[in-house]
N, C-alpha and C positions, 0 to 999 in steps of 0.2 A: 736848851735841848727840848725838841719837842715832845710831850706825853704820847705814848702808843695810843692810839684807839683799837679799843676790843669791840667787834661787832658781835652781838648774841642773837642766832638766829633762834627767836624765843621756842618756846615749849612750858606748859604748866605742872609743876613747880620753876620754875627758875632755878636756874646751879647759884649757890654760894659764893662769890667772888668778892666778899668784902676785907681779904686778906691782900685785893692789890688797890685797896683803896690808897690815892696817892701816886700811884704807880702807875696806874694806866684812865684812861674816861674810858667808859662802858656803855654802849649804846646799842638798844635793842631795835630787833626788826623782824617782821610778817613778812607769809609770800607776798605781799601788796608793794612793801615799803623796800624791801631787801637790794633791789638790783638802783633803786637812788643810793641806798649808803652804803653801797660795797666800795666808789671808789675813795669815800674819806676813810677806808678803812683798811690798819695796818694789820689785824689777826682778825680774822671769822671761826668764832666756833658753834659749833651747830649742832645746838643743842637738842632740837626738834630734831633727830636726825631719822624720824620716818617721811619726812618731806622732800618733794623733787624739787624745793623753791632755787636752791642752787645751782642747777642744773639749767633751770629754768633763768637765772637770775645773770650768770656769770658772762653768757658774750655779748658784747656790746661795747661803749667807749668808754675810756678815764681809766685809769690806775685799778688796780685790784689786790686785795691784800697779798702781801708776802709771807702767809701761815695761813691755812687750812687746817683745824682740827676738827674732826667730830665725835662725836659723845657716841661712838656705838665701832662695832667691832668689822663692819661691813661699811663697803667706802660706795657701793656700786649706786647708791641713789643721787649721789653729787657731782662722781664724775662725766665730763662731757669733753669733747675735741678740745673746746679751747681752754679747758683748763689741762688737760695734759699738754699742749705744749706752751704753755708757760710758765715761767720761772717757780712761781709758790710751793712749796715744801707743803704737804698734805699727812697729817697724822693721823691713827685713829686709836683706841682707847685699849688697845692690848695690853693685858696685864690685869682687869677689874671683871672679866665676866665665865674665865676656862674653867675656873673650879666649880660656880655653880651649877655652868653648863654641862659638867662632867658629873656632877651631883643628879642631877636630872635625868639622865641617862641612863646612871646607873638605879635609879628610882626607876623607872620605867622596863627597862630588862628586868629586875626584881619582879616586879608588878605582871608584865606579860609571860615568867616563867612561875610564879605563885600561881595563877590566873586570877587577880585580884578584880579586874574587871569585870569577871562575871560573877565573882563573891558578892560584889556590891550590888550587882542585879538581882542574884536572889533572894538577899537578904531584903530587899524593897517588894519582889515579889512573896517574901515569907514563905521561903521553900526552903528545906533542907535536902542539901544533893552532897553527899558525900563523894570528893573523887580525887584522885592520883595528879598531884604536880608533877611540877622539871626540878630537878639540880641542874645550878649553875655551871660547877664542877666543873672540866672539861669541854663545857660547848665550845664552841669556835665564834669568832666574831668578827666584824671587818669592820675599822673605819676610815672611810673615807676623808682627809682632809689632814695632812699631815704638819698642821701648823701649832699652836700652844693647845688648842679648844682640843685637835683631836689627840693632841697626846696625855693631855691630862683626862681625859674617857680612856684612853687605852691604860692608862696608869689604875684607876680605881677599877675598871671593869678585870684588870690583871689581878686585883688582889682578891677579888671575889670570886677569883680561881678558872675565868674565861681566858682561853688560848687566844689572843688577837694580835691579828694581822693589820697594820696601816701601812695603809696608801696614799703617795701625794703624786705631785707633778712628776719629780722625780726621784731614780729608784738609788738609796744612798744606804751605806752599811745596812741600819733593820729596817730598813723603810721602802715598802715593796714601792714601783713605780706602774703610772696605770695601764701598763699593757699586762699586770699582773689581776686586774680586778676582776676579769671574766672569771675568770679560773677559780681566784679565793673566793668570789660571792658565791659560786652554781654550790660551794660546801659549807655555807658558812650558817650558824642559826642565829646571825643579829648583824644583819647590816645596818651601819650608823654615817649618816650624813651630815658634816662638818666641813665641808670644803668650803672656800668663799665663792661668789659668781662670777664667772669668764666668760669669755664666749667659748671658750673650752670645757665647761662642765655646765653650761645652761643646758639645762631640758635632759641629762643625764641619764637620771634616773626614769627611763620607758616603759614599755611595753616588751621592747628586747630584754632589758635588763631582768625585770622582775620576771619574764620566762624562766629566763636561769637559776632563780633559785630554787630550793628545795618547800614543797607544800607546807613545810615546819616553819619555816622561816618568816622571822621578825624585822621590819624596816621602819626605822629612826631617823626622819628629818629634823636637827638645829642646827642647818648652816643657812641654807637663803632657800626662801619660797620658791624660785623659780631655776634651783636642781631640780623639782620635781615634776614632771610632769602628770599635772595630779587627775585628770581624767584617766590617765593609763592604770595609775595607785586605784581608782575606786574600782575599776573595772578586772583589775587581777585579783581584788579583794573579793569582787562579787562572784569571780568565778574561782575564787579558793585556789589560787596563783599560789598562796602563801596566805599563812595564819594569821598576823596579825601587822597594822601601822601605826607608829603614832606619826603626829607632822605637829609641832610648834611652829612652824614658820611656812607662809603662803605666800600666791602669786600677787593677790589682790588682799592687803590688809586695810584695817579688819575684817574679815571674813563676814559676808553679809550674811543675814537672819537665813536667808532663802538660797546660800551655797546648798549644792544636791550634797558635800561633802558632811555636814551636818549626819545623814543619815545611812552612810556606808558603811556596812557590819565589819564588826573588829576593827574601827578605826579609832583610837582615839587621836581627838582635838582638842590643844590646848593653844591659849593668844600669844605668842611670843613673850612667854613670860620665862624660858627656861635659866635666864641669866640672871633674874633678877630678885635678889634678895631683901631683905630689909635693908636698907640702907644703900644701897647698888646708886644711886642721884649722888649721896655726898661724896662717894667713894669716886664718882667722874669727875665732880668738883675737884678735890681737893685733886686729880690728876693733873687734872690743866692746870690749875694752879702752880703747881710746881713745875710742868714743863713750862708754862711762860716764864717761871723766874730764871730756866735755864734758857731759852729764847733773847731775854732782854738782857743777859749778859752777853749774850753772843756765842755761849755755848752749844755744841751739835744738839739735835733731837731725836729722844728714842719715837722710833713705832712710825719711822719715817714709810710712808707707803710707795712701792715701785707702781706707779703709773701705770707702765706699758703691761702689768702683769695684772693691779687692780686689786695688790696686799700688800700685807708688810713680808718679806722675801725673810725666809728663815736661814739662818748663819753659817748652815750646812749645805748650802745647796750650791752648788759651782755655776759662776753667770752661764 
């Protein structure tokens, strides 16, 4: 019987994979090297997965693996025409990043209804300003993206006593559907972005949208840099559209020195770090790890992504 090959499409650190030593040959590759050993290769995981090398790498001749996994929660930087329509089975790593991402979140709503961002400016400018916060208590919230990431933010942002409404594709028992989001966001004081990227929720979030809120109101992007339509975000900010944004996630990462976004008031920016905890590497590792062991039995795989949709399709949703 022949050994699997595992291709690692690298990244520094490296995932842990010495529990299939034996079990599989392991063989690394750069965007340079990638598109020669994709066809000795029977599983690709991708590990680097801020890279287009896949996308880039994948049509052309010879065989291609029969398992696509990648190490991150969003699939849209790998998929291209000809891997959707071929056979390969495509995962991604749901299950390792909703809680922290929901931790974050709710750190941030904390933060922008304390006003801690401007605590820390005064406190650097050595003023004392004595002033009136928000209770949590009853605001209202939206989020947007009705899959694990936004239910476990509507879960912790629920117990911190916030009334929230999510939104997905579609509308199923509590789960508003988005011909409902006009409505909920023009009331809500924390819109939260968590959807994955389609061609149906790219550029989303506008200039229309963010008219509709209310001047109080707070907007949270951790799902994909490019819901955002982040020139319209600085520019309702400049004109006090709405109080405040954070955005973890951009169109062009890393965000260069010289983004104008850098300096748009009440914005804060952080590097897409909201998922990632101590230990967040081994915790991928050891995922694949164990879905290859169920792979090379021949058993199904979780976190199977639909293609034509561009996620992993949640259990409740009717085809």
């Amino acid at each position: 019987m022949t050994t699997p090959v595992i291709l690692v499409l690298e990244a520094d650190p490296p995932p842990r994979l010495g529990r299939l030593a034996g079990r599989a040959v392991v063989r690394y590759a750069d965007r340079r090297t990638l598109a020669g050993l994709l066809p000795g290769a029977d599983v690709l995981l991708v590990w680097d997965f801020t890279s287009d090398a896949v996308r880039e790498a994948w049509p052309g001749d010879g065989p291609r693996p029969r398992w696509v996994h990648t190490a991150s929660a969003g699939v849209d930087r790998l998929l291209c025409p000809e891997l959707a329509a071929s056979p390969t089975v495509v995962t991604n790593a749901r299950g390792v990043f909703e809680l922290p991402i929901a931790e974050y979140v709710a750190g941030l709503v904390l933060a922008f209804a304390k006003d801690l961002p401007r605590t820390l400016e005064l406190q650097r400018l050595h003023r004392w300003s004595h002033r009136e916060t928000r209770g949590l208590a009853g605001t209202r919230a939206v989020v947007v993206g009705a899959g694990p990431v936004g239910r476990e933010i509507m879960r912790l942002l629920d117990a911190l006593g916030v009334q929230v409404a999510l939104v997905g594709r579609t509308a199923r028992r509590t789960i508003h559907g988005v011909e409902d989001l006009d409505r909920l966001a023009a009331g809500a004081d924390w819109v939260i972005g968590a959807a994955p990227l389609t061609d149906a929720t790219r550029g989303m979030f506008d200039s229309r949208f963010f008219g509709l809120l209310q001047p109080s109101a707070h907007f949270v992007n951790v799902g994909r840099g490019a819901l955002t339509v982040e020139e319209d975000l600085a520019e309702a900010l400049r004109r006090r559209w709405i109080a405040g944004a954070a955005l973890d996630v951009f169109q062009e990462e890393p965000l260069g020195s010289r983004s104008p976004l850098w300096e748009v008031p009440r914005l804060l920016v952080s590097p897409h770090m909201s998922g990632d905890t101590a230990g967040w590497r081994d915790r991928l590792g050891a995922q694949f790890v164990s879905m290859y062991e169920l792979w090379s039995a021949g058993e199904p795989l979780p976190n199977v992504v639909d293609i034509r949709r561009g996620y992993v399709p949640s259990t409740d949703i009717p085809d």
